[in-house]
VEXKEKE-846865 format. One record per residue: x, y, z of N, C-alpha, C, O in turn. Coordinates in pm, whole numbers, padded with zeros to 5 digits, always signed. Each point is the difference from the previous one (the first is absolute). Last residue first. Layout:
N
XYZXYZXYZXYZ/...
This chain:
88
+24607+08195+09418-00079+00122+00088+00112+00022+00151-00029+00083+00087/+00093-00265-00642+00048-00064+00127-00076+00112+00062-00003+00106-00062/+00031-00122-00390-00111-00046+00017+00023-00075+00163-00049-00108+00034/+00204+00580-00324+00040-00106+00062-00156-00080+00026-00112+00051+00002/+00195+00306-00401-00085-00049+00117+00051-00126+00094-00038-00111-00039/+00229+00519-00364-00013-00154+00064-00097+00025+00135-00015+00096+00075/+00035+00224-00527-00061-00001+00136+00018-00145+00022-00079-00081-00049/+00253+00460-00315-00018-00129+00026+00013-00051+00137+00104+00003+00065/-00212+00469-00343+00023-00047+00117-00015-00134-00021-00111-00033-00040/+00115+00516-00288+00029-00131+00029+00008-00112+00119+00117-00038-00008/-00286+00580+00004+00151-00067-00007-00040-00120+00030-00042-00036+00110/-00122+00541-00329-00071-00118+00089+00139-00129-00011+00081-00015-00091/-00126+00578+00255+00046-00147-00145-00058-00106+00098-00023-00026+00118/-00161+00565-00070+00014-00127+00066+00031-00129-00104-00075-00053-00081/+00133+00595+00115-00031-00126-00068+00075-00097+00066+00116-00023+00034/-00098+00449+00118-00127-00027+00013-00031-00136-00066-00099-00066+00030/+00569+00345-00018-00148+00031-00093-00133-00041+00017-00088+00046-00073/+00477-00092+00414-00008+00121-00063-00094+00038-00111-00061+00107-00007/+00049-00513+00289+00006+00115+00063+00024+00159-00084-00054+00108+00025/+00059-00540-00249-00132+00029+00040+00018+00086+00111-00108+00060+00008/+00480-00154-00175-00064+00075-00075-00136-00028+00016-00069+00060-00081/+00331-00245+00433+00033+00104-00054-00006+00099-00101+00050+00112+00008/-00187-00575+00014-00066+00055+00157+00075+00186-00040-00075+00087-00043/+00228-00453-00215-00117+00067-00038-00029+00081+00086-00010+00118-00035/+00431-00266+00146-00024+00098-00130-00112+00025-00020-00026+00119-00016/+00056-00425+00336+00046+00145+00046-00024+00117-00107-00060+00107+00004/-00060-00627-00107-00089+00119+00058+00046+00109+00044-00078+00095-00007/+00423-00333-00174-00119+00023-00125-00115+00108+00080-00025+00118-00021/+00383-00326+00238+00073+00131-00048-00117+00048-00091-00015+00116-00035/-00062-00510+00315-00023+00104+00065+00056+00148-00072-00024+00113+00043/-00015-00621-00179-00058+00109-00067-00040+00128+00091-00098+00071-00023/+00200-00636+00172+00031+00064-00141-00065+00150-00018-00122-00013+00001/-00001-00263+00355+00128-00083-00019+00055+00067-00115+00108-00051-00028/-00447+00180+00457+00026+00027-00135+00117-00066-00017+00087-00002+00088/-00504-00100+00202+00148+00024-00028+00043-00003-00093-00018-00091-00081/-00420+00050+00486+00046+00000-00137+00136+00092-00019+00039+00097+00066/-00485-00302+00290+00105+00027-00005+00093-00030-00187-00007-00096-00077/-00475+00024+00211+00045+00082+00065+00103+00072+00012-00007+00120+00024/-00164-00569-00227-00070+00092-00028+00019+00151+00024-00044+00079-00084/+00173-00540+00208-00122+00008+00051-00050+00172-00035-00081+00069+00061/+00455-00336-00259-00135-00074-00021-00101+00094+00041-00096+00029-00071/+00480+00275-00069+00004-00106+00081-00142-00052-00020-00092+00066-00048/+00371+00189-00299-00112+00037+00116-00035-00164+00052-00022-00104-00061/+00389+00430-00312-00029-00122+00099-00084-00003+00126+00030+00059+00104/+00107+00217-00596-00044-00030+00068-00034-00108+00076-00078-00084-00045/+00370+00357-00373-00027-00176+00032-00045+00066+00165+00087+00067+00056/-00080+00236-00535+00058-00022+00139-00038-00128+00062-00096-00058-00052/+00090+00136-00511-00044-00011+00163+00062+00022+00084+00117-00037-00013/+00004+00259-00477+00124-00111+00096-00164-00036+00153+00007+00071+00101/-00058+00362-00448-00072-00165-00075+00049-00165+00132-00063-00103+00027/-00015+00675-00002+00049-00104+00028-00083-00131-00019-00103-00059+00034/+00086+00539-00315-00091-00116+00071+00154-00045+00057+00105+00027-00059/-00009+00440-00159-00019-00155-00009-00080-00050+00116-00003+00063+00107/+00085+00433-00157-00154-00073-00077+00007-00133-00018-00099-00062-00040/+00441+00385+00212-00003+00029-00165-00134-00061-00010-00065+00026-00102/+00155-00084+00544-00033+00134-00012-00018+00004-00190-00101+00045-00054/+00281-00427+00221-00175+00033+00040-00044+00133-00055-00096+00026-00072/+00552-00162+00091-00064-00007-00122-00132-00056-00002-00057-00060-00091/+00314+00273+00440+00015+00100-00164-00052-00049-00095-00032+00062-00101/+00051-00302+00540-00108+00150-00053+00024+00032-00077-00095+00046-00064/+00344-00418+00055-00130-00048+00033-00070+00113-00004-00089+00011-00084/+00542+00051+00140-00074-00027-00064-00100-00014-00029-00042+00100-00058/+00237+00057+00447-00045+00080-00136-00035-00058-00126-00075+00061-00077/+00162-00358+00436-00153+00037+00032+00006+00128-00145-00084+00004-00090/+00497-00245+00116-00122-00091-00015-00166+00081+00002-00098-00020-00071/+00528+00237+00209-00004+00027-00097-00117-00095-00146-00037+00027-00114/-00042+00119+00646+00073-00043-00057+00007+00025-00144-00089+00069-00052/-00126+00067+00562+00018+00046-00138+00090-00059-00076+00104+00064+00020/-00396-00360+00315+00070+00137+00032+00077+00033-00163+00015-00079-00094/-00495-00212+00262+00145-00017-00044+00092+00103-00012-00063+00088-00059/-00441-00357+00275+00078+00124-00029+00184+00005-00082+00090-00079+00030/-00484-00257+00130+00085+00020-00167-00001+00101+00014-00054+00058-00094/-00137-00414+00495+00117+00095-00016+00043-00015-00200+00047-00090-00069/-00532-00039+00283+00080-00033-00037+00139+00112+00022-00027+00120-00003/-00498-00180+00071+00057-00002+00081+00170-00072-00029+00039-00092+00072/-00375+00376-00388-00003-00142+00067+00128-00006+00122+00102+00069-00011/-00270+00352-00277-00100-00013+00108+00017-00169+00070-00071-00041+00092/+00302+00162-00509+00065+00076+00056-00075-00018+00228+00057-00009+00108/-00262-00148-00567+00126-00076+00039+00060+00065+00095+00043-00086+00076/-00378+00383-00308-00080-00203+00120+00133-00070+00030-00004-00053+00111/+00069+00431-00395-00035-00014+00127-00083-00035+00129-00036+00014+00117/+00239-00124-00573+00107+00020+00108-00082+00034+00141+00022-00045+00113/-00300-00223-00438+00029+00107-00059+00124+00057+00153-00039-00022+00114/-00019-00473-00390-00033+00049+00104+00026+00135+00042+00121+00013+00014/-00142-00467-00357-00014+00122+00026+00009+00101+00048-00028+00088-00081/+00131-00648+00092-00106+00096-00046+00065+00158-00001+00113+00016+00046/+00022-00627-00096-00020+00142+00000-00076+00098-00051-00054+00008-00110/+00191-00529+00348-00108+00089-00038+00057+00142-00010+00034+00065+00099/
């Protein structure tokens, strides 16, 4: 399943996607910042019972967004493919 999801509702989950300054993360802002969409999902993993969740893919994506929604206010909206374990 994929959806939508605006950075900063993603940012508020109980997940580690901070990412430190790389030459991966300038990317990604510079070309948020020019106005591209991230098109690539981040892959989300949330356990059966609902509570607990993990990022398996796309912590350089939200840093970057998260970072021009700190500086301009715009909130990207970022692709999310959401597994659901079905073990509790």
């Amino acid at each position: 399943m994929c959806t939508k999801v605006p950075v900063s509702e993603l940012i508020q989950l109980p997940i580690t996607w901070v990412r430190g300054d790389d030459e991966r993360l300038n990317t990604v802002f510079k070309s948020l910042k020019s106005g591209a969409d991230i098109k690539e999902p981040i892959r989300l993993l949330n356990c059966g019972c609902g509570k607990t969740h993990m990022l398996d893919d796309g912590g350089h994506r939200i840093t970057a967004a998260y970072k021009l929604f700190k500086k301009t206010g715009h909130d990207v909206m970022i692709p999310v493919h959401k597994f659901v374990s079905k073990f509790q």
